[in-house]
N, CA, C, O and CB atoms as a CASP TS submission, in Angstrom:
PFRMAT TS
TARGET T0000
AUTHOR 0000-0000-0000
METHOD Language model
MODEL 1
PARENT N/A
ATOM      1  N   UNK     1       0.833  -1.192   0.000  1.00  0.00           N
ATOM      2  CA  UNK     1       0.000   0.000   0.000  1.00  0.00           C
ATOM      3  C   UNK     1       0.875   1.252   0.000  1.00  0.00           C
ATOM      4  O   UNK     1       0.552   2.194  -0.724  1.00  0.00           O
ATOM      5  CB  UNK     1      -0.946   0.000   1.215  1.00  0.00           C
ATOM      6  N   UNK     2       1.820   1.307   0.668  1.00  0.00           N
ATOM      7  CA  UNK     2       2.659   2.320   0.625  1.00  0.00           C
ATOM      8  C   UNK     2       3.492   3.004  -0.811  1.00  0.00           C
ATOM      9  O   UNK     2       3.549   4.083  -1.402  1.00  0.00           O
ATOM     10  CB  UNK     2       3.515   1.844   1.535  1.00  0.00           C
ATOM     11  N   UNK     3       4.062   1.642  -0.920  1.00  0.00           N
ATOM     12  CA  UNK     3       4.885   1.707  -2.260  1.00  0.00           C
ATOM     13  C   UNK     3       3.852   2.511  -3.389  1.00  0.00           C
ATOM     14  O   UNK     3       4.314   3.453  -4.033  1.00  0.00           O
ATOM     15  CB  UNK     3       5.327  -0.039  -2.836  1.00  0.00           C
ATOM     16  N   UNK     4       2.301   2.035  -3.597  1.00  0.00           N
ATOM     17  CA  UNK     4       1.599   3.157  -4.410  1.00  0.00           C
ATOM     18  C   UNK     4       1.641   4.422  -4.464  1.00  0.00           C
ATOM     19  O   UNK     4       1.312   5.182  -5.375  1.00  0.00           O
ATOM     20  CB  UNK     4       0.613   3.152  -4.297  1.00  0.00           C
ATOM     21  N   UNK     5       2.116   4.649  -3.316  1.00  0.00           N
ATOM     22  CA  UNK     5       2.448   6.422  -3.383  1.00  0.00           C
ATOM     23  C   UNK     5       3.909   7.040  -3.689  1.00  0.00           C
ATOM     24  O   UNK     5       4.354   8.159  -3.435  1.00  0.00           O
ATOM     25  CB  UNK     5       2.140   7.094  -1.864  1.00  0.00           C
ATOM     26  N   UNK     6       4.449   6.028  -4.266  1.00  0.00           N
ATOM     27  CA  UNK     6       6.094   6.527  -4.308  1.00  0.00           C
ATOM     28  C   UNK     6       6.239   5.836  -5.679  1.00  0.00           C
ATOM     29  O   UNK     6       6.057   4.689  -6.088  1.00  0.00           O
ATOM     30  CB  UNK     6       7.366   5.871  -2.886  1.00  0.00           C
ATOM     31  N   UNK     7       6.798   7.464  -6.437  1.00  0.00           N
ATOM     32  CA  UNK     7       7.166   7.891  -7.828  1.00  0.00           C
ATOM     33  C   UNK     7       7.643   6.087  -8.421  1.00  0.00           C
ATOM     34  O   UNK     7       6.814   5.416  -9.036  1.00  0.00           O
ATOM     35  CB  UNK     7       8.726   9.368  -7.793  1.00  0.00           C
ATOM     36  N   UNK     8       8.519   5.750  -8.223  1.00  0.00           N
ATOM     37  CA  UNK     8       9.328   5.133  -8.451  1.00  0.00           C
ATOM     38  C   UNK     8       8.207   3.667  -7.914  1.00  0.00           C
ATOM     39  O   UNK     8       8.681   2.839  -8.691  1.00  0.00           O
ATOM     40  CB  UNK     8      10.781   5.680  -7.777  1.00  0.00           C
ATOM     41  N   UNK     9       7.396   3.090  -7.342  1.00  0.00           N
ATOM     42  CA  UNK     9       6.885   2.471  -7.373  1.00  0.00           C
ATOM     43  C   UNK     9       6.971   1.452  -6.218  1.00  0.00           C
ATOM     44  O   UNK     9       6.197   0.497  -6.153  1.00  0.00           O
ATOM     45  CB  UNK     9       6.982   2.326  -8.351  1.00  0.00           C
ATOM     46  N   UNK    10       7.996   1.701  -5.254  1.00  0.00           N
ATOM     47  CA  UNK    10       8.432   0.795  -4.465  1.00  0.00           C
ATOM     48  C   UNK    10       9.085   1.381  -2.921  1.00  0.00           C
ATOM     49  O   UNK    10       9.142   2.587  -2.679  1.00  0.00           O
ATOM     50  CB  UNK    10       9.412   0.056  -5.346  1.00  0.00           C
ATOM     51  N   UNK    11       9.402   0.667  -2.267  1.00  0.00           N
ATOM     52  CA  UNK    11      10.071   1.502  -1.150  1.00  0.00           C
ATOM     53  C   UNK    11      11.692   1.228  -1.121  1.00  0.00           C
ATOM     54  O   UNK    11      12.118   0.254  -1.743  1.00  0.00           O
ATOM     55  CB  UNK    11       9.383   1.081   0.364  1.00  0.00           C
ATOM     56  N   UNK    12      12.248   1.750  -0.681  1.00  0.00           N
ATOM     57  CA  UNK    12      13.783   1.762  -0.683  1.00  0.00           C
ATOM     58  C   UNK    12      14.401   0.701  -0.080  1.00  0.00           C
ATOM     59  O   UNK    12      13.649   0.530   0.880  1.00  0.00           O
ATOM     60  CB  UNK    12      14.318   2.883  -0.056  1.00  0.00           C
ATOM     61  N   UNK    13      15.343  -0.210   0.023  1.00  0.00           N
ATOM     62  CA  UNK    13      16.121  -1.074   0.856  1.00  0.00           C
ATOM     63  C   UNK    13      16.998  -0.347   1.332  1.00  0.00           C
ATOM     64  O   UNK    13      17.511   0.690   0.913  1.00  0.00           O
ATOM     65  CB  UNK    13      16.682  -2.169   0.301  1.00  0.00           C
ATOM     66  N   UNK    14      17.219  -1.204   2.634  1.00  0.00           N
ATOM     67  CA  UNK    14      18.258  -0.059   3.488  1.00  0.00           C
ATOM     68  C   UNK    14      19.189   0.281   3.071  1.00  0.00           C
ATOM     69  O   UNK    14      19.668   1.404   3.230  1.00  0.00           O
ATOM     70  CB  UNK    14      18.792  -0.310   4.615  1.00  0.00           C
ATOM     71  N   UNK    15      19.803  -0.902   2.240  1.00  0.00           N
ATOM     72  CA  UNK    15      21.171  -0.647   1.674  1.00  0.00           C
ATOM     73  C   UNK    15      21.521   1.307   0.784  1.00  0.00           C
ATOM     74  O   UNK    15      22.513   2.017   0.616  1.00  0.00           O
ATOM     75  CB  UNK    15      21.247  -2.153   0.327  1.00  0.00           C
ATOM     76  N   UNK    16      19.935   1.414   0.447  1.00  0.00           N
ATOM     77  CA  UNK    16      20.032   2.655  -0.377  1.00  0.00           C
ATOM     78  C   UNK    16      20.060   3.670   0.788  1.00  0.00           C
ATOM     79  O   UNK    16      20.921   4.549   0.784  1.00  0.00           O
ATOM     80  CB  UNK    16      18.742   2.890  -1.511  1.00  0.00           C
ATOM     81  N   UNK    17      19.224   3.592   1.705  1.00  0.00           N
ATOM     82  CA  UNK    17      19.336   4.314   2.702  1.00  0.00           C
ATOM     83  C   UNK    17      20.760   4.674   3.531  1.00  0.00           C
ATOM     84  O   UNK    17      21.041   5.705   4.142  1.00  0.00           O
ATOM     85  CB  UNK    17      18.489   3.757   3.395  1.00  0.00           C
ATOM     86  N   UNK    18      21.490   3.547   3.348  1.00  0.00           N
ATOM     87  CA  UNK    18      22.917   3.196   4.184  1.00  0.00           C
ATOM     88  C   UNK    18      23.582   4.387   2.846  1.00  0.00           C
ATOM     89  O   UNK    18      24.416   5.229   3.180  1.00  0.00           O
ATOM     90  CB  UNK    18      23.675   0.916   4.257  1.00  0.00           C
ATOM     91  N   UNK    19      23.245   4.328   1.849  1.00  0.00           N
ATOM     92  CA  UNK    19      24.507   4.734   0.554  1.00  0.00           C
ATOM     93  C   UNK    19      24.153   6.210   0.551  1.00  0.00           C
ATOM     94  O   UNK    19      24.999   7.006   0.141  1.00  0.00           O
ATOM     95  CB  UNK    19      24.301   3.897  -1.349  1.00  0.00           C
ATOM     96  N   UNK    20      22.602   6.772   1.106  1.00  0.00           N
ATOM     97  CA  UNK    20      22.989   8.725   1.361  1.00  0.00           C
ATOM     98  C   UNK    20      23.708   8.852   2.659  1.00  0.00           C
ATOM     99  O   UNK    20      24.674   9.612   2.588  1.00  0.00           O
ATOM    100  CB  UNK    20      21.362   9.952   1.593  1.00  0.00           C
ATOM    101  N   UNK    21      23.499   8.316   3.825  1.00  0.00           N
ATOM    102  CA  UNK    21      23.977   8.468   4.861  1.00  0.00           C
ATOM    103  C   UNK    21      25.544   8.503   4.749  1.00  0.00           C
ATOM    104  O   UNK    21      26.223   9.323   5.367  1.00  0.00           O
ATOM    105  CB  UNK    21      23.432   7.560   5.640  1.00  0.00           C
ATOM    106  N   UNK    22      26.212   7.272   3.670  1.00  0.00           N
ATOM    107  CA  UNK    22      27.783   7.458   4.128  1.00  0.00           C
ATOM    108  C   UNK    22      28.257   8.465   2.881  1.00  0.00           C
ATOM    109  O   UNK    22      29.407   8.904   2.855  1.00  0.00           O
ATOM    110  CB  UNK    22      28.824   5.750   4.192  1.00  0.00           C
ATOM    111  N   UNK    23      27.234   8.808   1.808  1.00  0.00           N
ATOM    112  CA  UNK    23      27.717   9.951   0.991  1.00  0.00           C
ATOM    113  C   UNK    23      27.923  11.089   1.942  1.00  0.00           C
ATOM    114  O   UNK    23      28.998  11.687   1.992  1.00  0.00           O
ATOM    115  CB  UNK    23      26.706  10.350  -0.170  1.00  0.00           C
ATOM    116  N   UNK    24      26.847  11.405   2.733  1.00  0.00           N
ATOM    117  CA  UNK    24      26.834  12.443   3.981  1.00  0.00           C
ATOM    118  C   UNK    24      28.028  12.780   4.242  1.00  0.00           C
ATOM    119  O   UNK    24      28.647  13.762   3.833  1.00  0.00           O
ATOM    120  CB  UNK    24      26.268  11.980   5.273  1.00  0.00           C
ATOM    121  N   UNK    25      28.465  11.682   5.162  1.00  0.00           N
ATOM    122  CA  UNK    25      29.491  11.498   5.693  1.00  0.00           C
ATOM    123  C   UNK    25      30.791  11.597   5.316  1.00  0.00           C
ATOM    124  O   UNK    25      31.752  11.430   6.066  1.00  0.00           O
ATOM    125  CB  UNK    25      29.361  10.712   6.001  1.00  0.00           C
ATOM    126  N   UNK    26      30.837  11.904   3.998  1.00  0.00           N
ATOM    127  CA  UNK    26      32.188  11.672   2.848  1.00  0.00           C
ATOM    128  C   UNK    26      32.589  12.872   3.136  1.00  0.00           C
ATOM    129  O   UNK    26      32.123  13.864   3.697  1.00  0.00           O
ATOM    130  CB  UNK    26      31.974  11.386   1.040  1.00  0.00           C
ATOM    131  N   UNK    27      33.995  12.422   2.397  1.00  0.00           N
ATOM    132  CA  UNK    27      34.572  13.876   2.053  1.00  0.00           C
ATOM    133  C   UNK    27      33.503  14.398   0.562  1.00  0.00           C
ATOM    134  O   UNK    27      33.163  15.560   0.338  1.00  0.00           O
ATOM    135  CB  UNK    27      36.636  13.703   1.582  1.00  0.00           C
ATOM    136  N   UNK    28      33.250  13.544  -0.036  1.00  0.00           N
ATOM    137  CA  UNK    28      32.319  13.992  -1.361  1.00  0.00           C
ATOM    138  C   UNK    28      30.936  14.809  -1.171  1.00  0.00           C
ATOM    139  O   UNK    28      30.090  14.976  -2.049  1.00  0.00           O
ATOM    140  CB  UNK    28      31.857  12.634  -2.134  1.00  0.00           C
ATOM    141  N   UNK    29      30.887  15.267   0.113  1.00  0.00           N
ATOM    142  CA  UNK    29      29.608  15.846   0.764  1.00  0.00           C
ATOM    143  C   UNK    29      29.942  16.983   1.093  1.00  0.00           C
ATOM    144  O   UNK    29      29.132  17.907   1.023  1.00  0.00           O
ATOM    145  CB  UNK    29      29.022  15.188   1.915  1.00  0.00           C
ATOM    146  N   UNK    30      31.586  17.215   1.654  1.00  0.00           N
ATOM    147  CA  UNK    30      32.099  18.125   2.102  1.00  0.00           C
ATOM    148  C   UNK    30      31.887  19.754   1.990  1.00  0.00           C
ATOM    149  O   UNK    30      32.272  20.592   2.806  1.00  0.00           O
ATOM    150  CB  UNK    30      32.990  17.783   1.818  1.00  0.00           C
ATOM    151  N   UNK    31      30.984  20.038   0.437  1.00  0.00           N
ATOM    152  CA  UNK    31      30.476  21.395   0.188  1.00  0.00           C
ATOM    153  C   UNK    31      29.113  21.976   0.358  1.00  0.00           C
ATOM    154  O   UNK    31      28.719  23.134   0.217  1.00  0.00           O
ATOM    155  CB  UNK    31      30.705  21.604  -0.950  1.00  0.00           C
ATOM    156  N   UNK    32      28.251  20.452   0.827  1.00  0.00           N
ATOM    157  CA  UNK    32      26.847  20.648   0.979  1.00  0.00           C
ATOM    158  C   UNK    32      26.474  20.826   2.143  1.00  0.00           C
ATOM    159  O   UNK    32      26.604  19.999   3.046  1.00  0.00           O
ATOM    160  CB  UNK    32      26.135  19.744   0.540  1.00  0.00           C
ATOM    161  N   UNK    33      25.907  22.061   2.257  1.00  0.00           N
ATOM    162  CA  UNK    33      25.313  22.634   3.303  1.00  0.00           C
ATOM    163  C   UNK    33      23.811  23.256   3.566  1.00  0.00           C
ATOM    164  O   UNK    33      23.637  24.084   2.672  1.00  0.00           O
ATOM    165  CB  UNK    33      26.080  23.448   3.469  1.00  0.00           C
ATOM    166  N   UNK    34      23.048  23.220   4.129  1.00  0.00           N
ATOM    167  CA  UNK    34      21.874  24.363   4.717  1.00  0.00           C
ATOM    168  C   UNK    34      20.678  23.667   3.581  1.00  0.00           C
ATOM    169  O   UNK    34      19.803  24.386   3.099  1.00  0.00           O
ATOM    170  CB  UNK    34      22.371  26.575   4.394  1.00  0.00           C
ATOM    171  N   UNK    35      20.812  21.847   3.169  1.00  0.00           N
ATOM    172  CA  UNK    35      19.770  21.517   2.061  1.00  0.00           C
ATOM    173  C   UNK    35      19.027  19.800   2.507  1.00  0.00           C
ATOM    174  O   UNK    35      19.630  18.785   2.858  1.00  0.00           O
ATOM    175  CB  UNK    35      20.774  21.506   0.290  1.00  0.00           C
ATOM    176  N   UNK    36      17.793  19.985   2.350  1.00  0.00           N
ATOM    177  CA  UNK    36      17.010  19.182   2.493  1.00  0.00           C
ATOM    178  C   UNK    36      17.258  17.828   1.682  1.00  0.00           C
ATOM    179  O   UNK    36      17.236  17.907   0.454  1.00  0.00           O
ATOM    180  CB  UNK    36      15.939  19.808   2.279  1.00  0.00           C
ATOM    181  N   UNK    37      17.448  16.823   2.172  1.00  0.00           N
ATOM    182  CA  UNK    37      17.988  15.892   0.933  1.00  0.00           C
ATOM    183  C   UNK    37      16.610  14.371   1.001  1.00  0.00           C
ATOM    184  O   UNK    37      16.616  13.878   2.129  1.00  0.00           O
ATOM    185  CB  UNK    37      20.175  15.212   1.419  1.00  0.00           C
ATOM    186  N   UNK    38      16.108  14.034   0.535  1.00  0.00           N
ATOM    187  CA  UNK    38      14.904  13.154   0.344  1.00  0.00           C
ATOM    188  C   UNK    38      15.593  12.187  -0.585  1.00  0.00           C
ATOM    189  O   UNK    38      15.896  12.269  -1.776  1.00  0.00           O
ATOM    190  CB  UNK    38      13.480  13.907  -0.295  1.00  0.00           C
ATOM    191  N   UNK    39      15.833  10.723   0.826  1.00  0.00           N
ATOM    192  CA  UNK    39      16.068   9.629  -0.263  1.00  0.00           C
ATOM    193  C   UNK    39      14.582   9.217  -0.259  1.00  0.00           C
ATOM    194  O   UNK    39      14.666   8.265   0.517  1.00  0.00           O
ATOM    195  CB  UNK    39      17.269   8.289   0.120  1.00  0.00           C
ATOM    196  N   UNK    40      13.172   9.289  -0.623  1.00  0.00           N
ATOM    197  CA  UNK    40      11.929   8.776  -0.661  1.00  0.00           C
ATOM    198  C   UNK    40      11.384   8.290  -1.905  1.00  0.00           C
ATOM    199  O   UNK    40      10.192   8.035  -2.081  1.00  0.00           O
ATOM    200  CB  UNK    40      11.155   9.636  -0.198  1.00  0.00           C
ATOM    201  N   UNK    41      12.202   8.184  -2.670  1.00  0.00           N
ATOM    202  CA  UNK    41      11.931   7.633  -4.079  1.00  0.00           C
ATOM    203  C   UNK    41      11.044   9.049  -4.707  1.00  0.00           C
ATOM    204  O   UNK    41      10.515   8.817  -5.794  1.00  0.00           O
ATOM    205  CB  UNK    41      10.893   5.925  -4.031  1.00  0.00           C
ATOM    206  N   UNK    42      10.926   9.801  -4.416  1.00  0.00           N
ATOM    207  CA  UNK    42      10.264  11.002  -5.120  1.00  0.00           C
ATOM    208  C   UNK    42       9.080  11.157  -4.028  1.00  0.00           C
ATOM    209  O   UNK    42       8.977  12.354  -3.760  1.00  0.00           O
ATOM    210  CB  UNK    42       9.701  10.694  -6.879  1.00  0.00           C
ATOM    211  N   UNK    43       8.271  10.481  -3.396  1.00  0.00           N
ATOM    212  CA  UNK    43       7.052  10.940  -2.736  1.00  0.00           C
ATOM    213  C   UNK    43       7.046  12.589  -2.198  1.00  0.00           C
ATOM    214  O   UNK    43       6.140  13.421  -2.157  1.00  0.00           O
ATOM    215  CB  UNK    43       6.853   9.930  -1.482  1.00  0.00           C
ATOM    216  N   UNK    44       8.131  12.630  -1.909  1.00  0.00           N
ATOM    217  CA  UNK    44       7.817  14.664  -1.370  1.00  0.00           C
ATOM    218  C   UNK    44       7.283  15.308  -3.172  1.00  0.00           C
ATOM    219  O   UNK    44       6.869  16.434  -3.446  1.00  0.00           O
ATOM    220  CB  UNK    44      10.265  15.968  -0.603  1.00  0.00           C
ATOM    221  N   UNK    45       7.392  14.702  -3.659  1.00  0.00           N
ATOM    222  CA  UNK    45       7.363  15.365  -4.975  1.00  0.00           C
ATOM    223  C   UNK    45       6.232  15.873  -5.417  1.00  0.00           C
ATOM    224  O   UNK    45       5.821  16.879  -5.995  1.00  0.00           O
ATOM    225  CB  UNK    45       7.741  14.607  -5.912  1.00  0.00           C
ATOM    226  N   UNK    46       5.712  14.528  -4.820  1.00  0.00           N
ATOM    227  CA  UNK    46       3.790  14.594  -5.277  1.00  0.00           C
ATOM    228  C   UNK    46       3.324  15.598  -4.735  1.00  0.00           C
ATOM    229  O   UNK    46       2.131  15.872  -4.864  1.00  0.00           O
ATOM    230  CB  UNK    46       2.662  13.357  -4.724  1.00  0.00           C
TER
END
């Protein structure tokens, strides 16, 4: 039921969840600041 409301059709596995968190954490994150980031498969979108 959930997954119907998300763009993409499905809900996320953690693993995807685990892969923004340690981007976060990177030095590859290092310039992003003061921004809302939505791993939700698009649902804020709707």
């Amino acid at each position: 039921m959930l997954a119907g409301n998300v763009p993409l059709g499905r809900l996320a596995h953690p693993d995807e969840i685990a892969n923004v968190v340690l981007f976060l954490a990177s030095a590859q994150a290092s310039f992003i600041t003061g921004t809302e980031l939505s791993a939700d498969g698009g649902e804020v979108q709707l």
